[in-house]
C-alpha positions as CSV (number, residue, x, y, z in Angstrom):
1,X,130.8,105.0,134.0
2,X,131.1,103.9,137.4
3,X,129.3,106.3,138.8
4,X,126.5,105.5,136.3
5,X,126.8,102.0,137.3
6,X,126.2,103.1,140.9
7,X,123.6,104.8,140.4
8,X,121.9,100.7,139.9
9,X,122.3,99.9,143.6
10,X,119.4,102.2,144.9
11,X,116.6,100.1,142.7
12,X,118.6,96.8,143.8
13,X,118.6,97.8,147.7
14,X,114.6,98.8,147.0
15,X,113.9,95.7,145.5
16,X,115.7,93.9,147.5
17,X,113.9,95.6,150.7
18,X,110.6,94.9,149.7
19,X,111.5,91.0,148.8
20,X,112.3,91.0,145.5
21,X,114.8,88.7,144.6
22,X,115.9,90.3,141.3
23,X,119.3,91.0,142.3
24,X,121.1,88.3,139.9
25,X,119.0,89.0,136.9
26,X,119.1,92.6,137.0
27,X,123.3,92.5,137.5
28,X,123.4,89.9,134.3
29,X,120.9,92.2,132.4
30,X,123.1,95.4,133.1
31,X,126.5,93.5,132.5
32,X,124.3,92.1,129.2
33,X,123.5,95.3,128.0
34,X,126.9,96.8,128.8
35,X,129.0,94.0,126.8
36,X,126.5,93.8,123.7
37,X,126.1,97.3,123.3
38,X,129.9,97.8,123.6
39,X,130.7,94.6,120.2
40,X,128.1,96.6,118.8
41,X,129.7,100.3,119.2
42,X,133.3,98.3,118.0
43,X,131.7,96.2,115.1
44,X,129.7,99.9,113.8
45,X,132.8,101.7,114.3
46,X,134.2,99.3,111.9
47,X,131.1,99.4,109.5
48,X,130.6,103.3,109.3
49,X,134.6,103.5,108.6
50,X,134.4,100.6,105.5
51,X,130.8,102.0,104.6
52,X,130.9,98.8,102.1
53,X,127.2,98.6,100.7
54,X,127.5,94.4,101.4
55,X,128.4,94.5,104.8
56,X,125.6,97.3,105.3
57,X,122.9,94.8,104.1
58,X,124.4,92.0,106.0
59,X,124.2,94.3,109.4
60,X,120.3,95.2,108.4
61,X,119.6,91.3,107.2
62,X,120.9,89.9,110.6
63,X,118.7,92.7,112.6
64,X,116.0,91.5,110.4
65,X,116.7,88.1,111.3
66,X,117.2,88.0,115.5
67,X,113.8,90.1,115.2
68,X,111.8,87.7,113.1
69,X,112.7,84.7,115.7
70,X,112.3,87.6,118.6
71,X,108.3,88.3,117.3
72,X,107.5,84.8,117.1
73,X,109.0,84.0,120.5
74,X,107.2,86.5,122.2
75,X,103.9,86.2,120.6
76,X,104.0,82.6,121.3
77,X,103.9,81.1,117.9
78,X,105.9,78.3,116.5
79,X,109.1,79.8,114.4
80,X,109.3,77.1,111.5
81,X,105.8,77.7,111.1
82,X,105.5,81.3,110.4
83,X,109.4,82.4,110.1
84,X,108.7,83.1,106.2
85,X,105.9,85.1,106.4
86,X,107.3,87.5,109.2
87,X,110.1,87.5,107.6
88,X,108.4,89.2,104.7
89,X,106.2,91.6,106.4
90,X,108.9,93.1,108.4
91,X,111.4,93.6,105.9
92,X,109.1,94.9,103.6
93,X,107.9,97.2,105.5
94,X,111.4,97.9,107.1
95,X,112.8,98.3,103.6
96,X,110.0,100.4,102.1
97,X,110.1,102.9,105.5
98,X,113.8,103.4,105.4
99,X,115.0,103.6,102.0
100,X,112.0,106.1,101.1
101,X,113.5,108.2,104.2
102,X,116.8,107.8,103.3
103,X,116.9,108.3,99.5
104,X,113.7,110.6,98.8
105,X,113.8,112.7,102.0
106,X,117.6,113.2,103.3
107,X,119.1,112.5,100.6
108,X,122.8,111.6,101.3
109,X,125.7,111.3,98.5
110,X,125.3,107.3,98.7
111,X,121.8,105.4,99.7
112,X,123.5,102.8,101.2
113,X,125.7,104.9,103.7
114,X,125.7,103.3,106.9
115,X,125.6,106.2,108.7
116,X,122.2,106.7,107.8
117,X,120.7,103.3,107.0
118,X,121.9,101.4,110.3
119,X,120.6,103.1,112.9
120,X,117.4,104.5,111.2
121,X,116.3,101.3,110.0
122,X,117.6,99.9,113.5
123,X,115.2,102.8,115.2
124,X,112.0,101.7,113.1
125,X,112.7,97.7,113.3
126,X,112.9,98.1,117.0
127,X,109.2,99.8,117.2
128,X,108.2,97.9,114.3
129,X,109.3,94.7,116.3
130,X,107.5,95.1,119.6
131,X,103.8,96.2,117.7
132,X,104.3,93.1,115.2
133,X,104.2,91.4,118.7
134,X,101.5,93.0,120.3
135,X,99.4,92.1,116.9
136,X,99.9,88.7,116.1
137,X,99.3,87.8,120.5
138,X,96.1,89.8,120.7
139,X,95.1,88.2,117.1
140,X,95.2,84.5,117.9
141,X,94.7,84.9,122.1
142,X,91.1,86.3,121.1
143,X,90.6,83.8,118.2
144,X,91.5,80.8,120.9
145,X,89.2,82.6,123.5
146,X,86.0,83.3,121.2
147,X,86.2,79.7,118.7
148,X,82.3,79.4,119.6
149,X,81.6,83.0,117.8
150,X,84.2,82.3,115.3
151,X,82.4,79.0,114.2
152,X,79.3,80.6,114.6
153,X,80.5,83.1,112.1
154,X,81.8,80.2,109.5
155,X,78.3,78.4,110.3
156,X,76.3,81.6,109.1
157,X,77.9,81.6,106.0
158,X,81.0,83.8,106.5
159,X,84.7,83.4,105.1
160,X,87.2,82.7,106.4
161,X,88.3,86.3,106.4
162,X,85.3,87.9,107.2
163,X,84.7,85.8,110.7
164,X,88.4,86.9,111.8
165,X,88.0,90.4,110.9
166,X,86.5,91.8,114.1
167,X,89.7,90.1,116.1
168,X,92.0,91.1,113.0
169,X,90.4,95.0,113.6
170,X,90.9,94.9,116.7
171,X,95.0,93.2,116.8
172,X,95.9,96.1,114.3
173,X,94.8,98.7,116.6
174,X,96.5,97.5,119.5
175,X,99.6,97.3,117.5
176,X,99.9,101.0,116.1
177,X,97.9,102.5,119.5
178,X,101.0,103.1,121.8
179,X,102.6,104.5,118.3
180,X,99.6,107.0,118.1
181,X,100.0,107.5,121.6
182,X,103.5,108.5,121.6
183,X,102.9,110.7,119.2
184,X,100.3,112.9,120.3
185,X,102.1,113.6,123.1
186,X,105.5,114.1,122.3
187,X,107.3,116.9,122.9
188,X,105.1,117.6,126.1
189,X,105.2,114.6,127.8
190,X,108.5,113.8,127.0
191,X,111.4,114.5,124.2
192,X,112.0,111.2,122.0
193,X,115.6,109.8,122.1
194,X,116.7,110.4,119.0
195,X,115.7,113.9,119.0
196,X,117.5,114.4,122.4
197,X,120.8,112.6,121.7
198,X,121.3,114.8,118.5
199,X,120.5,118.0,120.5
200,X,123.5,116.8,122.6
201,X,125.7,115.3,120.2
202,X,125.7,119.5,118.8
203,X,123.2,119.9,116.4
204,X,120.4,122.3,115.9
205,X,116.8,121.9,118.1
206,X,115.6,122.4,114.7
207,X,117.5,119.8,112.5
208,X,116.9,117.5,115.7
209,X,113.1,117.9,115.4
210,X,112.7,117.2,111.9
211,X,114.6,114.0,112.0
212,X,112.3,113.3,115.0
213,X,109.4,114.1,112.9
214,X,110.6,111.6,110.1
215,X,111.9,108.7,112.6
216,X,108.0,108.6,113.5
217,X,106.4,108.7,110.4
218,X,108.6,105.7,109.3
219,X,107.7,104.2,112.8
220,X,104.3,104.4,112.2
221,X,104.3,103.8,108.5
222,X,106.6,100.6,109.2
223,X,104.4,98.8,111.9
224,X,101.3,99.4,109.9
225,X,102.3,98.0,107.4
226,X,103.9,95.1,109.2
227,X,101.5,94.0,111.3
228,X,98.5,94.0,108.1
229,X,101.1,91.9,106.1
230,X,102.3,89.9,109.0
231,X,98.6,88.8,110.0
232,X,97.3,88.3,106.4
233,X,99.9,86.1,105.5
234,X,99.5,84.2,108.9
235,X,96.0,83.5,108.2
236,X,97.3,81.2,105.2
237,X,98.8,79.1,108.0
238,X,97.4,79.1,111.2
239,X,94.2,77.4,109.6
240,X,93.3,74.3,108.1
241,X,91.6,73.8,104.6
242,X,87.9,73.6,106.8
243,X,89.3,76.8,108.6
244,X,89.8,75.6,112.7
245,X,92.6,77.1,114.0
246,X,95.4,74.3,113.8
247,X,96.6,74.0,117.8
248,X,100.2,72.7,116.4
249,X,100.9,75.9,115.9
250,X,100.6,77.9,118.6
251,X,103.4,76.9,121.6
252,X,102.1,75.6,124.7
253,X,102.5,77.5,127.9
């Protein structure tokens, strides 16, 4: 480990050479990572042992949690405003992904073993997370930066759905796009994580690539799915009852 760790100073002496000052946050990110990463490793150790079906769902409601206020955060909206209804659209789609992966395709002694369900639903939240982002930003950045065509829209005689669609089109594809993109070229640009760390951990190339195959599908089922729900529920409150985007909110920057 502390060679790994040393292997950190030559993009800190880089950085640091062409006058980047990131020396502090980089050292606080690593040591971040590091300690969080390690309570996790101690806390699963302690879950996969128990395998408990309760504390399972607790561990997979918390990581729905932390990435309900993490979407909203990052997309720019205001949590109380839209914490329910990303809420649902994640863990739906979470829920649906993983337990039809874990009880219909692998198939383990008990659904709720936490050596399946915590890190696979762990894997697709985490994708799931940063496309649910990418939607809801590019959504309401282009409704804020074309309001003229949007009213234009409303003042022809469209609905409120119908005047958003071309933005809503649009939002959804650049959620599931680097999705797509990753998987047309995987395996020949580069060999997924998962795949890779079962490979070493001993198993099969074989067994390793049809878990990879699966993780994906989920992936890509999951954000789909999230970021339609996610931006259809939104619509019910980002608008007012004569349909203007209501500026309360949206955080200011």
């Amino acid at each position: 480990m502390a060679l790994l760790y040393g292997l950190c100073l030559l993009p800190l002496l880089l950085l640091r050479l062409i006058g980047l000052r990131l020396s502090r946050d980089i050292i606080v990110g690593v040591l971040r990572m590091s300690i969080q990463l390690m309570l996790v490793g101690i806390y699963l150790k302690m879950l996969f042992d128990l395998n408990h079906p309760w504390l399972n769902g607790l561990w997979i409601l918390i990581m729905l949690l932390v990435a309900d206020l993490s979407i909203l955060r990052r997309a720019g909206l205001k949590t109380r405003y839209f914490a329910l209804a990303t809420f649902t659209a994640i863990a739906s789609s979470i829920l649906f992904s993983t337990a039809y992966l874990v009880i219909l395709v692998i198939q383990p002694t008990h659904f709720y073993d936490a050596r399946y369900i915590v890190p696979l639903a762990g894997m697709i939240l985490g994708n799931c997370l940063q496309g649910n982002v990418i939607a809801l930003e590019r959504f309401y950045s282009a409704l804020r930066g074309n309001e003229n065509e949007y009213a234009t829209f409303l003042t022809l005689g469209a609905t409120r759905w119908e005047a958003v669609q071309p933005y809503f089109r649009e939002a959804v594809k650049a959620a599931i796009n680097p999705t797509i993109a990753g998987m047309s070229t995987m395996g020949l640009v580069s060999l997924p994580g998962m795949m890779t760390g079962q490979i070493l951990g001993g198993s099969e190339p074989g067994l390793a690539v049809k878990y990879q195959i699966a993780i994906m599908i989920c992936i890509f089922t999951s954000t789909t799915l999230a970021a339609i729900i996610n931006l259809k529920l939104s619509l019910a409150i980002a608008f007012n009852a004569f349909d203007v985007l209501r500026d309360e909110v949206i955080k200011k920057h």
